[in-house]
Every structure is written in C-alpha cells, then in structure tokens.
C-alpha positions in Angstrom: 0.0 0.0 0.0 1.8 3.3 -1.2 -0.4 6.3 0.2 -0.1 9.2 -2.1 0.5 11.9 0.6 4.0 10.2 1.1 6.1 11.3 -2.2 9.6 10.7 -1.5 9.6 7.3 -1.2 12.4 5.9 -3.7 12.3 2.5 -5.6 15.3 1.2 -3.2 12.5 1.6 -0.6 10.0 -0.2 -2.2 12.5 -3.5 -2.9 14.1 -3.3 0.6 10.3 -3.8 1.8 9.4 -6.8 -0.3 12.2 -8.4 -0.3 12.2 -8.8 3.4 8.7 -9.4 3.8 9.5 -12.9 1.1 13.0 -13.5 3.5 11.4 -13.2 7.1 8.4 -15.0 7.5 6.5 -11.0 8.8 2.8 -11.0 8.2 3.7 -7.2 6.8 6.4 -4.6 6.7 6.2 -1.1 7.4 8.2 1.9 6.9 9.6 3.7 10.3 11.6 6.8 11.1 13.9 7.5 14.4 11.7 10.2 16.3 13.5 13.7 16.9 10.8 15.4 17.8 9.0 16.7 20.9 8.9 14.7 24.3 5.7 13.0 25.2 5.8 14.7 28.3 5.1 18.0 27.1 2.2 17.2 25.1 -1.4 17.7 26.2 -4.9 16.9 25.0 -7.7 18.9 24.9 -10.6 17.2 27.2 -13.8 19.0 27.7 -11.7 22.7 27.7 -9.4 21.6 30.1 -5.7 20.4 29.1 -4.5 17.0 30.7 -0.7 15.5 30.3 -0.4 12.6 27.1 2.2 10.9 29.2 1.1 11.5 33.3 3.3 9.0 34.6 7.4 8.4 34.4 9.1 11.8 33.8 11.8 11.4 30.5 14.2 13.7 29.8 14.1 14.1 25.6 17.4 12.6 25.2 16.1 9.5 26.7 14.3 8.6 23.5 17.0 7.8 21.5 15.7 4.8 20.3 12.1 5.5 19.4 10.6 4.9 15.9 7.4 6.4 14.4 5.5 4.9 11.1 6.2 7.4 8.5 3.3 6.1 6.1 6.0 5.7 3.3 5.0 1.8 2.9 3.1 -0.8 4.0 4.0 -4.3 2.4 1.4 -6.7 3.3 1.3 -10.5 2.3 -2.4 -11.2 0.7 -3.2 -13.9 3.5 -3.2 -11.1 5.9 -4.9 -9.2 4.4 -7.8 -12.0 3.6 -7.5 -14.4 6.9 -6.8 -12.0 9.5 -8.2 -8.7 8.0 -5.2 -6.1 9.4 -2.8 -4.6 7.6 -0.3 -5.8 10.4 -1.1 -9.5 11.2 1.2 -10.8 14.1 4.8 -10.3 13.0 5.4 -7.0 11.6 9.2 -6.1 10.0 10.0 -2.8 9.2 12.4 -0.5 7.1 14.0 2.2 8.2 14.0 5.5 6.2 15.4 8.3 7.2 13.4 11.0 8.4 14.4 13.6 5.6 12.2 11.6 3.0 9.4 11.3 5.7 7.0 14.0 4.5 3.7 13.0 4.6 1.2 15.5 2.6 -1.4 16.3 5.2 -2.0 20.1 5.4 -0.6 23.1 2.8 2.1 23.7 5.4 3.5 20.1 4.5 3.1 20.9 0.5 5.1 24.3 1.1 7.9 22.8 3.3 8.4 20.0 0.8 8.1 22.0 -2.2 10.9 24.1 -0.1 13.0 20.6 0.1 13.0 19.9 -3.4 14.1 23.7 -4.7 17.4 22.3 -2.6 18.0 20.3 -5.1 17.7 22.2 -7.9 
C-alpha cells in the first residue's frame, strides 16, 4: 500500500520492503523513522476545555528517547493472507524499514506541501 501523501519514497524503498517481507516470515512490513521530535511529556490533550498530560506518569528527559521509531506512512508491504484471513494490515509479526526521516514527509496540510516544495528547490 503506497499512500499518495507520502512522495519521497524511492524505488530502493520499495525492494528493501518486499524483499524482506519474502526473506522473514513477517505477516507485513512497514516503513519507520527515528523520532526527533517533541517529548511525550510536554504534550497535552484537549478534554472537555481543560488540558490534561499525554504521558502522566514516568518523567523522560528528551534525550532518553533515543531509540524511538514512528511509522512514517511511506510503505506498508502486506502479504495477501493477511490481508484475507486476519483482516489487518499488520497480522502478528510485523518487519520494518528504516528511512530516514528527511524523506518522511507526509502530505497532510498546505504547510506540508510548502515545506516539501521548499525541500525539493534544494536540489535544484
């Protein structure tokens, strides 16, 4: 599944994906990016006008998410049994790809199409 908001996906992407979804025995593969953005534990929700903590409990500092991945959208790779006998997109065993975050744009808001359209005038 290749969602259209995601452009800069590149073929190499696209191969890395299948081919390890055929190696490993994954029910899917997704596409992930290391997280560099803001902590958890200075987000807040919205609930009923008042603004309540995302993450209440177990104070991080930023640096101590080193090691955390989001799914970028870029590609989901999903064997056809999956998709059929267990109806999910993920199954049970899910591999993933790692791109790096500077091809993770995802199209969502006109802000998105003017920073990307700012990305590819670098390369001009």
């Amino acid at each position: 599944m290749l969602q259209p908001t995601s452009p800069l996906r590149v073929k190499s992407d696209l191969d890395s994906a299948l081919r390890l979804i055929r190696n490993q025995k994954f029910d899917s593969v997704i596409s992930i990016s290391k997280y560099k953005g803001i902590s958890p534990n200075v987000m807040y929700k919205l609930n009923k006008n008042k603004l309540e903590p995302i993450k209440k409990n177990n104070y991080f500092q930023r640096q101590q998410y080193e090691n955390i991945y989001f799914r970028n959208g870029l590609i989901y790779a999903i064997k056809r049994r999956t998709l059929l006998e267990k109806k999910s997109i993920y199954g049970t065993s899910v591999g993933f790809i790692e791109i790096p975050i500077s091809r993770s744009i995802n199209l969502d808001t006109k802000i998105d199409l003017q920073i990307l359209k700012k990305k590819l005038g670098e390369f001009d």
